[in-house]
KOLSE-450891 format. One record per residue (C-alpha): z, x, y; residue number from 1; residue in three letters. Coordinates in nm, 2 decimals. Layout:
residues N
NODE, pz, px, py, num, residu
NODE, Z, X, Y, NUM, ALA
...
***
This chain:
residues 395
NODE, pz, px, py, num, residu
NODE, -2.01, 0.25, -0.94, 1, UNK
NODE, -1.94, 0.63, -0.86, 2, UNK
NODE, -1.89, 0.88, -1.11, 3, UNK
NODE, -1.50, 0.87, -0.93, 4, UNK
NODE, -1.48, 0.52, -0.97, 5, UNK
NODE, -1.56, 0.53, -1.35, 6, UNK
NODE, -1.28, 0.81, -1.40, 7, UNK
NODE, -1.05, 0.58, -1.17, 8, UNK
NODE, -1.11, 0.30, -1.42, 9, UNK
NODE, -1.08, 0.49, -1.74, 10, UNK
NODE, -0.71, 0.66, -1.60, 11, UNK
NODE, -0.62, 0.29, -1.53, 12, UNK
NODE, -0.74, 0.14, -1.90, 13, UNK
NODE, -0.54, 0.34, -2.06, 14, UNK
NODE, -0.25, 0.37, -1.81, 15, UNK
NODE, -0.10, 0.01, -1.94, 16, UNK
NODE, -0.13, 0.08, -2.32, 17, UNK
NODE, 0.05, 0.49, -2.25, 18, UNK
NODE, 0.34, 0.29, -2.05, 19, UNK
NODE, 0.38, 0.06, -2.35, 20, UNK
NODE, 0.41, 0.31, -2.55, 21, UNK
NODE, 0.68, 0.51, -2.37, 22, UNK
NODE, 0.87, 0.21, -2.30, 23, UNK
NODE, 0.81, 0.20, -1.92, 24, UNK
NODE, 0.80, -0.13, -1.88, 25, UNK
NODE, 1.10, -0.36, -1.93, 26, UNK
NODE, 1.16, -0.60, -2.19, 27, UNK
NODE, 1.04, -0.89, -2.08, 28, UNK
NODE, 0.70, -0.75, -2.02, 29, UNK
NODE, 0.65, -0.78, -2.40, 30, UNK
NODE, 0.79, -1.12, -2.43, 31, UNK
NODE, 1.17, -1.02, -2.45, 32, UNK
NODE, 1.40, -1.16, -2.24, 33, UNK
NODE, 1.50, -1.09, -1.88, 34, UNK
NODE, 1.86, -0.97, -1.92, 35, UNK
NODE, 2.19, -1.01, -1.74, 36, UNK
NODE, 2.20, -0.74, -1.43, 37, UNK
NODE, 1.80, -0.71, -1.45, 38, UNK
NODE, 1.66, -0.78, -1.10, 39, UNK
NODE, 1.25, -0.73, -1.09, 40, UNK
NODE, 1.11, -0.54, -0.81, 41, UNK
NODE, 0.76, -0.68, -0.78, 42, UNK
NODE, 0.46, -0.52, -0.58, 43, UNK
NODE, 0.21, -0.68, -0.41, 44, UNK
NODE, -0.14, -0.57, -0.18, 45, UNK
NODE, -0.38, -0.82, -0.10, 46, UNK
NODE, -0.38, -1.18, -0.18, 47, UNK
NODE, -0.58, -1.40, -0.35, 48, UNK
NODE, -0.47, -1.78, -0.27, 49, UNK
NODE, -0.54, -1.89, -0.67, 50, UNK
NODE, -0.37, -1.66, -0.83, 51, UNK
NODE, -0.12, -1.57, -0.57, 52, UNK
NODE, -0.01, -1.94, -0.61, 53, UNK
NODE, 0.00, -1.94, -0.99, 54, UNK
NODE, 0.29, -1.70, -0.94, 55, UNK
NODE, 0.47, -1.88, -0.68, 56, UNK
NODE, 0.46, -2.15, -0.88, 57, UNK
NODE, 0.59, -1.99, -1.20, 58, UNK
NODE, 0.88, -1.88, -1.01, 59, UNK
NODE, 0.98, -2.22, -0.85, 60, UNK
NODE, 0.90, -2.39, -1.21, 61, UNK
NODE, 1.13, -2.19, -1.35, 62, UNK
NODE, 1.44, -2.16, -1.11, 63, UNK
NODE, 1.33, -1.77, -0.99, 64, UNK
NODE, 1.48, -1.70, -0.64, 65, UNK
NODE, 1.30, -1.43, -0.44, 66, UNK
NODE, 1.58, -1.22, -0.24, 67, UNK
NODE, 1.60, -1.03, 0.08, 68, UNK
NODE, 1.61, -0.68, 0.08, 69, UNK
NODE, 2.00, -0.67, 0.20, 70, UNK
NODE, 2.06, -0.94, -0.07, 71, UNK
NODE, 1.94, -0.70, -0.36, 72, UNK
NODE, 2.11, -0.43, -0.20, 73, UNK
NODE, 2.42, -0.56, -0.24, 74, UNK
NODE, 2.35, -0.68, -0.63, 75, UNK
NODE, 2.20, -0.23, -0.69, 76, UNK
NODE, 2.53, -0.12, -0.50, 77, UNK
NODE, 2.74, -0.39, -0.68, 78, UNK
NODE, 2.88, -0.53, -0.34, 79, UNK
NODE, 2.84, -0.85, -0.52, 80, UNK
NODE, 2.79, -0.99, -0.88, 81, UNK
NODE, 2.46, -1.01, -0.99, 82, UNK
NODE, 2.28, -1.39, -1.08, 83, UNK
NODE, 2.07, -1.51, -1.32, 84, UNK
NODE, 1.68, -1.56, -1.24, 85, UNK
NODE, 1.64, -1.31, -0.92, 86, UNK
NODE, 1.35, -1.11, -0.80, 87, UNK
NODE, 1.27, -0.91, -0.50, 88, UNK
NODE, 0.90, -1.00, -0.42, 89, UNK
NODE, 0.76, -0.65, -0.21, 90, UNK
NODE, 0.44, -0.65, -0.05, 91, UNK
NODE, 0.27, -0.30, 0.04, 92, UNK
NODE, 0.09, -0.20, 0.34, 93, UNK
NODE, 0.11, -0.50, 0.59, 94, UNK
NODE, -0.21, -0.63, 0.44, 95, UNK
NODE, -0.42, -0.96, 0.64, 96, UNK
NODE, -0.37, -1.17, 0.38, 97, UNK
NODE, -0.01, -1.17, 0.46, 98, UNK
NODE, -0.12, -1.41, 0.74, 99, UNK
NODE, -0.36, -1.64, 0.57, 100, UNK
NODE, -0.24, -1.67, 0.26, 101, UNK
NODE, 0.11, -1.51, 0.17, 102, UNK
NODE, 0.32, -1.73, 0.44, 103, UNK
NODE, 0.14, -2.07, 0.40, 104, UNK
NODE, 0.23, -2.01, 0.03, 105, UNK
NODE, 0.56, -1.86, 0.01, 106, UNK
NODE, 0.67, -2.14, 0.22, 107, UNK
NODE, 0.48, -2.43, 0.02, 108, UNK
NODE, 0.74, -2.31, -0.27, 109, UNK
NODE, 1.05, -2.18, -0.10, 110, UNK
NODE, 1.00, -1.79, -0.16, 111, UNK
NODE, 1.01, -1.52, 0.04, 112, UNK
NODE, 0.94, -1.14, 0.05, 113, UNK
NODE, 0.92, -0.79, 0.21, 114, UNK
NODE, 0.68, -0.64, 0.40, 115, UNK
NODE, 0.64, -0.29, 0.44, 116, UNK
NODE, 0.46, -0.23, 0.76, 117, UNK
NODE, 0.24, 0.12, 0.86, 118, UNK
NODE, 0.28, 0.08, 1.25, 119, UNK
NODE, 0.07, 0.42, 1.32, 120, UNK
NODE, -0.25, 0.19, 1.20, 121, UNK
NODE, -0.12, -0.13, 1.35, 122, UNK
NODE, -0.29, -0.28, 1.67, 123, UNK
NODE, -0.22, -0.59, 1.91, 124, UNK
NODE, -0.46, -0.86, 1.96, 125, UNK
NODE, -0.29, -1.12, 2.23, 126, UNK
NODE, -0.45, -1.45, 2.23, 127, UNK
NODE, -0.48, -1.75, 1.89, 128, UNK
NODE, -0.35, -1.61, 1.63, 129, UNK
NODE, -0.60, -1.61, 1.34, 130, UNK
NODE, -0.65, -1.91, 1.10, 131, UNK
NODE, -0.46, -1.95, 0.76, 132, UNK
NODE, -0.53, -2.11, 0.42, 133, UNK
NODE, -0.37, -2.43, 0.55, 134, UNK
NODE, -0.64, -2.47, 0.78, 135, UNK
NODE, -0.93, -2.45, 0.49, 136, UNK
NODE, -0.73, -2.67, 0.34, 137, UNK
NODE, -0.81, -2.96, 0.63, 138, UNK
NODE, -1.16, -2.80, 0.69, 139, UNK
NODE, -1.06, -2.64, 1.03, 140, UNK
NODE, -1.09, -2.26, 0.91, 141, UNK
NODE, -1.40, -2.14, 0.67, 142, UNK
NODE, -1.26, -2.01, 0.33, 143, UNK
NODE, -1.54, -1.70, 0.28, 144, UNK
NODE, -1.46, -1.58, 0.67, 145, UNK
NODE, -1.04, -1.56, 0.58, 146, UNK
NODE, -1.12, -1.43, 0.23, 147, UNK
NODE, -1.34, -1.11, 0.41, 148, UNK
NODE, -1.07, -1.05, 0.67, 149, UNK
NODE, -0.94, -0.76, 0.51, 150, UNK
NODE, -1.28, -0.59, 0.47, 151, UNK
NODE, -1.33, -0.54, 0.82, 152, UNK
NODE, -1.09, -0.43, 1.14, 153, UNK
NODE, -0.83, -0.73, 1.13, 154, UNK
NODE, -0.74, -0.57, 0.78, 155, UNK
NODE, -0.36, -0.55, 0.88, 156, UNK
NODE, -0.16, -0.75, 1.03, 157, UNK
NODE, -0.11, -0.75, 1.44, 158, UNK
NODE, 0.16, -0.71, 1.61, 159, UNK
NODE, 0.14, -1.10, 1.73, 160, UNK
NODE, 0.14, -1.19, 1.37, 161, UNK
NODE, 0.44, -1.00, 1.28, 162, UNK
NODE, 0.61, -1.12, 1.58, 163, UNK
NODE, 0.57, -1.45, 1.45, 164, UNK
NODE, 0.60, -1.40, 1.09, 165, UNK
NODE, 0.97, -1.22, 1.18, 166, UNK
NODE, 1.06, -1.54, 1.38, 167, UNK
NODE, 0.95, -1.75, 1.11, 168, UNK
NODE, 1.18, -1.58, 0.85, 169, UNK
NODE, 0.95, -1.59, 0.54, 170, UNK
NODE, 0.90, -1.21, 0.56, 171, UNK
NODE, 1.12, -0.91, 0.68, 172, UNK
NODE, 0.95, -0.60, 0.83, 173, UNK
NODE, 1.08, -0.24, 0.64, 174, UNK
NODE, 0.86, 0.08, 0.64, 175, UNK
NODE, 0.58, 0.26, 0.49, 176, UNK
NODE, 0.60, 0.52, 0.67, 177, UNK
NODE, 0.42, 0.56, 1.03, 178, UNK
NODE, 0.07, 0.63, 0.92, 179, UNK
NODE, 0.04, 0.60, 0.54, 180, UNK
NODE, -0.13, 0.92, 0.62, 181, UNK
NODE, -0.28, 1.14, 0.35, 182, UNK
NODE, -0.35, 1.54, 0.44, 183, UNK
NODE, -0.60, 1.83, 0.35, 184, UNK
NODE, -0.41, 2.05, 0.08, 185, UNK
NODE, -0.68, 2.28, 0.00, 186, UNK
NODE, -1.03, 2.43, 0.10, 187, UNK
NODE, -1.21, 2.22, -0.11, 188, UNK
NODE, -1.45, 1.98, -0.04, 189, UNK
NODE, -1.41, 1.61, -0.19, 190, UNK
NODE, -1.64, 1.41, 0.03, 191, UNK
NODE, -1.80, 1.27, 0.37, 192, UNK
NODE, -1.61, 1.05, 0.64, 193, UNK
NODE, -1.86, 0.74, 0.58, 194, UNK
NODE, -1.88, 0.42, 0.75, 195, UNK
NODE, -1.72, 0.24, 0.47, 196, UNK
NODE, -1.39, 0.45, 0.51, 197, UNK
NODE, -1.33, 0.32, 0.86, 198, UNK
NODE, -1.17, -0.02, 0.83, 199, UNK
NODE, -0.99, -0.17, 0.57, 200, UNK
NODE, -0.79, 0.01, 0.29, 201, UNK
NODE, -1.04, 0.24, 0.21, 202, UNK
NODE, -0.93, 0.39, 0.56, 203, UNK
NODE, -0.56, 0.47, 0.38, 204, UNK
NODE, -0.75, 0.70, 0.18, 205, UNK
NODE, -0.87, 0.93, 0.43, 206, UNK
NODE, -0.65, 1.21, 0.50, 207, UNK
NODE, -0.54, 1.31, 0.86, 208, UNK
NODE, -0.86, 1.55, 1.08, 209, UNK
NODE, -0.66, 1.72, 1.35, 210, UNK
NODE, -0.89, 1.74, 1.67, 211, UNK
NODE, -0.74, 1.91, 2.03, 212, UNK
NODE, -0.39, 1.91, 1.92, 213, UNK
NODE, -0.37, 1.55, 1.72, 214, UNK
NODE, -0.44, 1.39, 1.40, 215, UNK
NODE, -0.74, 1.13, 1.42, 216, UNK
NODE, -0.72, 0.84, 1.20, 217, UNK
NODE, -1.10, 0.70, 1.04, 218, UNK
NODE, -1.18, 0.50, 1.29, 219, UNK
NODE, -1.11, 0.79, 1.58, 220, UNK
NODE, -1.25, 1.11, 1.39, 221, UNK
NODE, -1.63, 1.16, 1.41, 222, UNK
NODE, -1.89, 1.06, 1.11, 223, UNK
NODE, -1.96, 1.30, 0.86, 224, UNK
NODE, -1.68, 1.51, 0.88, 225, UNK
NODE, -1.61, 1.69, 0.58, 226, UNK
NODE, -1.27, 1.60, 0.39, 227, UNK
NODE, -1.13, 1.81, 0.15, 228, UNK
NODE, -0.90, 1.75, -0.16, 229, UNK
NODE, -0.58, 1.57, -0.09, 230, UNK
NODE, -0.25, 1.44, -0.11, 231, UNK
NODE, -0.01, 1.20, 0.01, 232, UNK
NODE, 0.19, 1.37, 0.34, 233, UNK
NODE, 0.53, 1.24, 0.14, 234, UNK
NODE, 0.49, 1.43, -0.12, 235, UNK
NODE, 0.57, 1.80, -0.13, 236, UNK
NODE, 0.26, 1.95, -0.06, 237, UNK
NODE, 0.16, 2.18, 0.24, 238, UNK
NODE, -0.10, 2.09, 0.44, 239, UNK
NODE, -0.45, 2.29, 0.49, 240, UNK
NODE, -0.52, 2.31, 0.86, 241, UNK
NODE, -0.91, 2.38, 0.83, 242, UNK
NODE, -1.07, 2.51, 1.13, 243, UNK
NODE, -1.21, 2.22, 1.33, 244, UNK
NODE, -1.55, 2.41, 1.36, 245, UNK
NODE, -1.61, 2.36, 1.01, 246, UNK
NODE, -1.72, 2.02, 1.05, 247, UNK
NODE, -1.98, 2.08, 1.31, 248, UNK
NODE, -2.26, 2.11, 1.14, 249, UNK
NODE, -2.20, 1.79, 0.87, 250, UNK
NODE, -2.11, 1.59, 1.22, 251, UNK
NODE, -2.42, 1.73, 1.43, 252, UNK
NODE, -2.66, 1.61, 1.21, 253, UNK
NODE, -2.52, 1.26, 1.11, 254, UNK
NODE, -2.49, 1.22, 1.50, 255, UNK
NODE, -2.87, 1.33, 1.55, 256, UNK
NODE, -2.99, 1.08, 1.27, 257, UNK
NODE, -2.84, 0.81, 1.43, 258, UNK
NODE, -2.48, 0.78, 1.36, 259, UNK
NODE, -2.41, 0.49, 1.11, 260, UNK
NODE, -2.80, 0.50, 1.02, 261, UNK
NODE, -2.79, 0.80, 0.85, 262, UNK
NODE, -2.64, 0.69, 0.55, 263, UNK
NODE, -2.90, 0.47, 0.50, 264, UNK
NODE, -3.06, 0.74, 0.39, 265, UNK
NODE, -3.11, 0.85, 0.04, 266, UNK
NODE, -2.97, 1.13, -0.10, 267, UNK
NODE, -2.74, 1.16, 0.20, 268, UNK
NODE, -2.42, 1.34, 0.05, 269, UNK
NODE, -2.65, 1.57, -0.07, 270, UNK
NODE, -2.76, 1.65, 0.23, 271, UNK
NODE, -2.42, 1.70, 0.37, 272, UNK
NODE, -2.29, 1.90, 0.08, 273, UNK
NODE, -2.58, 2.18, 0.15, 274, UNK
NODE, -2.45, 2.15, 0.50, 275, UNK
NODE, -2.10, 2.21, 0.44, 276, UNK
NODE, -2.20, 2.49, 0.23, 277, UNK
NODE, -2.34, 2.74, 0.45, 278, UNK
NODE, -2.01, 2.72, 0.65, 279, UNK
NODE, -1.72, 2.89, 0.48, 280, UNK
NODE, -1.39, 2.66, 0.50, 281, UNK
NODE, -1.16, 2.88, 0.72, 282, UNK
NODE, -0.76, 2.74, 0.83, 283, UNK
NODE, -0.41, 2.82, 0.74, 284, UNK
NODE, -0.16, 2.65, 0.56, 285, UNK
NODE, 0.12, 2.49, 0.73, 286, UNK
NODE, 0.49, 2.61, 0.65, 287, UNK
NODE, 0.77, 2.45, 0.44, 288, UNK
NODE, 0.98, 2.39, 0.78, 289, UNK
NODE, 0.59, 2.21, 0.96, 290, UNK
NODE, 0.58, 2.03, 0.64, 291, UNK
NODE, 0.96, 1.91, 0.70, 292, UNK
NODE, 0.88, 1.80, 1.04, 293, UNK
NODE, 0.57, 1.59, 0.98, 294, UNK
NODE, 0.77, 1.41, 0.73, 295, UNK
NODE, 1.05, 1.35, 0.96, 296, UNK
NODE, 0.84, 1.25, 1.20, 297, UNK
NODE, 0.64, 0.96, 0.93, 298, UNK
NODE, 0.99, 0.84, 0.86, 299, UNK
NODE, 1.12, 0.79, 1.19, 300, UNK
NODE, 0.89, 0.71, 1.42, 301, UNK
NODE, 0.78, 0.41, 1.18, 302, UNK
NODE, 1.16, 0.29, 1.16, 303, UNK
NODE, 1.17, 0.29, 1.57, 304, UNK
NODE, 0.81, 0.12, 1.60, 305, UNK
NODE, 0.93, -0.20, 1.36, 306, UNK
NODE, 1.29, -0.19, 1.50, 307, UNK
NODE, 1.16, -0.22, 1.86, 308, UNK
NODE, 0.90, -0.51, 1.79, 309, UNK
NODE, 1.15, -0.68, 1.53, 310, UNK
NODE, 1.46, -0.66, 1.70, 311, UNK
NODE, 1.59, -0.68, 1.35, 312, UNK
NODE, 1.73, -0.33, 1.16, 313, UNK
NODE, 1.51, -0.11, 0.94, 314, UNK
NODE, 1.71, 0.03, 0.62, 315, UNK
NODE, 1.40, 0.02, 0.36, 316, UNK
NODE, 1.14, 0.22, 0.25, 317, UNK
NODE, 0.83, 0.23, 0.07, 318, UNK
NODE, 0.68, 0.54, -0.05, 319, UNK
NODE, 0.31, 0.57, 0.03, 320, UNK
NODE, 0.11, 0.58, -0.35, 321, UNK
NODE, 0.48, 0.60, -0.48, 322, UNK
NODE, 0.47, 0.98, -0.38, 323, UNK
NODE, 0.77, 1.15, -0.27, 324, UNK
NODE, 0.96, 1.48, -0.33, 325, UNK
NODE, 1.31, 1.62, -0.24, 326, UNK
NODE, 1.22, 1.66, 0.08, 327, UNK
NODE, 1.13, 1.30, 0.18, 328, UNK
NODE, 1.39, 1.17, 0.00, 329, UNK
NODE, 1.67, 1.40, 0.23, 330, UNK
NODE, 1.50, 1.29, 0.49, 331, UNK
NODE, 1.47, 0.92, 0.41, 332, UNK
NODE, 1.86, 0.91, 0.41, 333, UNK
NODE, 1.91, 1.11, 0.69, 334, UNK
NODE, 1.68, 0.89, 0.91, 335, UNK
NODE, 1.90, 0.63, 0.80, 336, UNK
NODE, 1.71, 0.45, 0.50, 337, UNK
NODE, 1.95, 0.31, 0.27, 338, UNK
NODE, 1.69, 0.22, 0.02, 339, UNK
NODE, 1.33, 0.34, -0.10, 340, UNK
NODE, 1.14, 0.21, -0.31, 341, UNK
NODE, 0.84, 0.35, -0.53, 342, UNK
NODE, 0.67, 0.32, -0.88, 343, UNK
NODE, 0.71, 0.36, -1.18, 344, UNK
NODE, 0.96, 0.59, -1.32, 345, UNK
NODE, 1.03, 0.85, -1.69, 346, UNK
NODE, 1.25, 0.64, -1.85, 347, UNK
NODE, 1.38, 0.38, -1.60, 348, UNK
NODE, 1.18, 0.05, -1.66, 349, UNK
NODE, 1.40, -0.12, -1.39, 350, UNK
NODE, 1.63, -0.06, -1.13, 351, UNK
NODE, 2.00, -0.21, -1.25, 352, UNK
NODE, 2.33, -0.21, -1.05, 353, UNK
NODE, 2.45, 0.13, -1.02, 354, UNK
NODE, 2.09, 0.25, -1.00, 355, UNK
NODE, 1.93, 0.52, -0.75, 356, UNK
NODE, 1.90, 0.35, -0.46, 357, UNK
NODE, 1.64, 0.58, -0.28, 358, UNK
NODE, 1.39, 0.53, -0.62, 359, UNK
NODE, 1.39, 0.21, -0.68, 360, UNK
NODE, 1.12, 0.10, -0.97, 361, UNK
NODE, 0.85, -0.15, -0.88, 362, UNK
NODE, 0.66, -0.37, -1.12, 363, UNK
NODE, 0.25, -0.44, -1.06, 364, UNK
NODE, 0.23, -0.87, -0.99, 365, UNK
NODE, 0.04, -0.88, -1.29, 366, UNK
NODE, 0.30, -0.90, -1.48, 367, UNK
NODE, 0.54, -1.14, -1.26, 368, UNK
NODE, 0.38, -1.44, -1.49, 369, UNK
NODE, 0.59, -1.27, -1.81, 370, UNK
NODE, 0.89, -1.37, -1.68, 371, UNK
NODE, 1.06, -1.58, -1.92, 372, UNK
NODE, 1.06, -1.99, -1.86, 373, UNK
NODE, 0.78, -2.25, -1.91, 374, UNK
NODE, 0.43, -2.18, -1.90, 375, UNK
NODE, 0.49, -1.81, -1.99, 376, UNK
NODE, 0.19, -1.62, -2.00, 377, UNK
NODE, 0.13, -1.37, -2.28, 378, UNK
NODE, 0.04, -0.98, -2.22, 379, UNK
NODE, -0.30, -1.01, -2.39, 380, UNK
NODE, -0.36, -1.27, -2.11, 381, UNK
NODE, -0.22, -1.09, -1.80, 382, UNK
NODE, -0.44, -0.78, -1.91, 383, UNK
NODE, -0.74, -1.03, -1.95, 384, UNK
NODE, -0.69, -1.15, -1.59, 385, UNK
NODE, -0.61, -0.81, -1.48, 386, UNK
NODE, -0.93, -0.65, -1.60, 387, UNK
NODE, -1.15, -0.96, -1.51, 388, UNK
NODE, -1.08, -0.91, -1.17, 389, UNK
NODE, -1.10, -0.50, -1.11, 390, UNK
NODE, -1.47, -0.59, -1.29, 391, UNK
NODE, -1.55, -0.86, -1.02, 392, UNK
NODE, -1.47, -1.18, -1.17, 393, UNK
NODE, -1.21, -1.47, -1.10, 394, UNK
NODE, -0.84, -1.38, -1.22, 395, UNK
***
C-alpha cells in the first residue's frame, strides 16, 4: 500500500472512535434504542452478495420497512406521522452491483432503495442485459466474472439497466450530480493520470483536465497527465485552470514508451515528477460567478439526463464526498431539489421531522445491523467486519 493509502487508513481508524466520542452517531449505534420520529438514512457503494444479504435479512426479520424517497419526505416535512421501524436505504454513485446483486436481493426480501445516478459518466450498451446473482445461483452466470464487474468499464450501471430497474420499481433514479466531477484547486502537483484511474471508481477521483474548450473525463484525457491537488466541484472552492501545455512533456514521454507500457516500468512516478518539474505550472483561477455556473450546470443537467430516461421526477440529491457549500445548496433548491442528502453532520446524528431538508445525515451500512430486533449485532462486531474487509478479508 502507498504512503496515501496508509494515511487514508489511519484518518479512517480513528474516524469511528472521534464520532463516538462527539456523539455523532445516534443512539442506537451503541445499543440504545431506535426512538419514536428516528428514521435512518443508510448509505451504500458496492455490493457484496453475503453481507449485503445479512442486512436485508435483519431488516425483514425484524419488521424494518425501507421507504421511498417521497415517503420519507413527507415523514422530514411532517406531511404525515411518522411509524415505527423505517429506513431509507440510499445507494451512491450508480454502482454495477446495483444490477447483479442489489435488485435480485432487495426483491428476495421485499426492500427497496434509492439510487443516485452520475449520468455525465453513464453510457448505453443495447443488447442482453448483463447476468445477476440469480443466475450463479442456477450455474448460468460465473460468480468471480460478476464479482470483478465493477473493476473494469461496465463499473456503472447502463442506461438499459436503469431503464429496466425503473420499470421494475425496486429502485428510484435521483442525482449525484452530472459528473461526480472533482477540479484542480491549486498548482500543485498530487500525481499521474495512470491506467488504473481509468475505469471503475478510482476514475471519480480524477479531477476534470480541460482540453480545446471541454473537460475530459479519465478515460478521454491522455496518460500521464499531471493532476494537481483537489477538491470536489460542489464544494466552494475555485477552480485552477492550468495551462494545457503543462502536461506536454509528462504525456510525450508516456506516449513514446508505449502508452499503458510505461508504467510497467520502475520507478515511473519518478520519472514523471522530474518531468513535471522543469515545467512551471502556469493558469488562472476561475471566478466566484464561473464557479456558480459550473455548479449550476452539475445540478441541472444531471436532473434533465435522469428525468428524460426515467420519465419519472427528480427532487433528490446527493452530494458528491458529502461536500457542499452555500452555493450548491442555493442552487440545489433553485434547480428544484427538494431534498439533499450528505454525511455526517456537528451535532446532528440523524435527520428527524422538522429537520433540514437540503442536509440530510446519512449513516455508513455498517452499522444498519445495530438496529434494534433479533440477532442484533454488537459495535465491537460491526468494527471487526468493517476492518476485516478494508484489510482484504471476508466481512
Amino acid at each position: 500500500m502507498s504512503l496515501a493509502g496508509w494515511a487514508r487508513q489511519a484518518r479512517e481508524a480513528w474516524e469511528v472512535p472521534r464520532d463516538l466520542l462527539l456523539r455523532r452517531y445516534p443512539a442506537f449505534v451503541t445499543g440504545g434504542p431506535l426512538r419514536r420520529g428516528e428514521v435512518p438514512v443508510f448509505v451504500f457503494h458496492s455490493l457484496e452478495p453475503v453481507s449485503f444479504e445479512r442486512k436485508l435479512r435483519h431488516l425483514a426479520d425484524n419488521g424494518y420497512a425501507a421507504l421511498s424517497a417521497d415517503e420519507y419526505m413527507d415523514l422530514l416535512s411532517e406531511r404525515r406521522p411518522c411509524r415505527e421501524k423505517a429506513v431509507l436505504l440510499t445507494f451512491d454513485d450508480g454502482r454495477g452491483s446495483l444490477w447483479t446483486i442489489g435488485a435480485p436481493l432487495l426483491r428476495r426480501y421485499g426492500m427497496r432503495g434509492v439510487v443516485f445516478l452520475v449520468p455525465g459518466r453513464m453510457e448505453s450498451r443495447p443488447g442482453p442485459l448483463s447476468p445477476t446473482w440469480n443466475d450463479v445461483a442456477t450455474g448460468q452466470a460465473d460468480a468471480g466474472q460478476i464479482l470483478a464487474r465493477e473493476a473494469g468499464p461496465r463499473a456503472l450501471l447502463s442506461w438499459e439497466e436503469v431503464d429496466a430497474l425503473s420499470h421494475d420499481g425496486v429502485f428510484e433514479f435521483q442525482s449525484h450530480t452530472h459528473r461526480h466531477a472533482r477540479i484542480h484547486v491549486a498548482p500543485r502537483l498530487a500525481g499521474f493520470l495512470a491506467p488504473g484511474f481509468r475505469h471503475g471508481y478510482a476514475a471519480m477521483d480524477v479531477p476534470l483536465l480541460a482540453s480545446g474548450g471541454r473537460d475530459l473525463l479519465p478515460h478521454e484525457a491522455p496518460l500521464g497527465s499531471p493532476l494537481l491537488v483537489s477538491a470536489p466541484r460542489t464544494s466552494e472552492a475555485l477552480r485552477f485552470h492550468e495551462d494545457e501545455a503543462f502536461r506536454s512533456r509528462c504525456v510525450d514521454a508516456v506516449a513514446q514508451a508505449g502508452g499503458e507500457a510505461f508504467f510497467s516500468r520502475p520507478g515511473w512516478e519518478r520519472e514523471l515528477r522530474r518531468l513535471a518539474a522543469a515545467t512551471a505550472v502556469r493558469g488562472r483561477t476561475e471566478t466566484a460567478a464561473e464557479r456558480e455556473d459550473a455548479i449550476r450546470a452539475e445540478l441541472v443537467r444531471s436532473k434533465l439526463a435522469i428525468e428524460e430516461r426515467t420519465g419519472r421526477q427528480v427532487r433528490h440529491l446527493c452530494y458528491p464526498w458529502h461536500a457542499w457549500g452555500p452555493t450548491a445548496r442555493r442552487l440545489a433548491a433553485e434547480a428544484g431539489y427538494a431534498a439533499a442528502y450528505c454525511g455526517k453532520l456537528p451535532g446532528v446524528p440523524l435527520t428527524r421531522p422538522g429537520g433540514d431538508p437540503l442536509a440530510i445525515v446519512r449513516i455508513g451500512e455498517d452499522y444498519l445491523e445495530l438496529l434494534p430486533g433479533g440477532g442484533r449485532s454488537s459495535l465491537t462486531e460491526v468494527l471487526r467486519r468493517k476492518w476485516t474487509r478494508r484489510l482484504g478479508g471476508a466481512a
